[in-house]
C-alpha positions as CSV (number, residue, x, y, z in Angstrom):
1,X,0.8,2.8,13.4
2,X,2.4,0.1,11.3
3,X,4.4,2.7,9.2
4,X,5.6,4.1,12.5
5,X,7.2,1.1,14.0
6,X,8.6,-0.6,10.8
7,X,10.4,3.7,10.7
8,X,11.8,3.2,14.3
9,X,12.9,-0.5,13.3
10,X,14.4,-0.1,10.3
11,X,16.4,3.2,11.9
12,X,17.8,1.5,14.7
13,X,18.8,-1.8,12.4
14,X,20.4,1.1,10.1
15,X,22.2,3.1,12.8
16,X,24.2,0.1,14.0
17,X,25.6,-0.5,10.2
18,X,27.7,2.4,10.7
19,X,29.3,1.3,13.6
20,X,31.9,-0.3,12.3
21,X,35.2,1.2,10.7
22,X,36.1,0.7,7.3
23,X,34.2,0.9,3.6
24,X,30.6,0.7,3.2
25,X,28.4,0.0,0.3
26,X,24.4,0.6,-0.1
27,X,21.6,0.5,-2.1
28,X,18.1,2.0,-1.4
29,X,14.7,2.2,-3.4
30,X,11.1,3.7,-2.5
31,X,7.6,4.1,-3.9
32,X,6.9,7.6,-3.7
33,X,3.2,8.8,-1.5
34,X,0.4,10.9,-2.3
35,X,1.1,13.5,-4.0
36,X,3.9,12.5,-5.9
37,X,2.9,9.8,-7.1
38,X,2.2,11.6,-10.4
39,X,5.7,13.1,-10.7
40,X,7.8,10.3,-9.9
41,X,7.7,6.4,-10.1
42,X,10.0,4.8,-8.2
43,X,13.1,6.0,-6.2
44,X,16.0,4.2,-6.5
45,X,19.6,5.3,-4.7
46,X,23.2,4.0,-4.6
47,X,26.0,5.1,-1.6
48,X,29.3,4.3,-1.0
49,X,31.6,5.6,2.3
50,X,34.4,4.9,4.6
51,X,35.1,5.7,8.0
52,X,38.2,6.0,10.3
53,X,38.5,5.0,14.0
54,X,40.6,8.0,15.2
55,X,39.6,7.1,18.8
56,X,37.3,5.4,20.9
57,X,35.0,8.6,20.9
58,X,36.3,10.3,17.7
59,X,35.4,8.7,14.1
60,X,35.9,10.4,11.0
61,X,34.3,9.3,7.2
62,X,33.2,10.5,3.9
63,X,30.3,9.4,1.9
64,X,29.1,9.7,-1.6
65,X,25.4,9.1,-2.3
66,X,22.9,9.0,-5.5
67,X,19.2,9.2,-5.8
């Protein structure tokens, strides 16, 4: 139940980062579960993007990401 709300928490905290127009910069990281923990040790990730305000409904971006 924990895992559940800190998904929902951390989703709606991460939706309203890409709000805004203009560049944007990210990092990210995670322990991998179960049955990957064998495979893998640690995930780490980089991201960089940029959006345009074309209108008040219409945005248009790009982004680049690396796990």
């Amino acid at each position: 139940m924990r895992h559940i709300i800190l998904t929902i928490a951390l989703s709606v905290f991460a939706t309203g980062l890409f709000a805004q127009e203009g560049l944007k910069f990210g990092i990210q990281g995670g322990l991998p579960f179960n049955d990957f923990n064998d495979e893998v040790g640690v995930v780490v990730g980089v991201e960089i993007g940029h959006m345009w305000a074309l209108g008040e409904v219409v945005d248009l971006g790009v982004m680049a990401s690396y796990i």
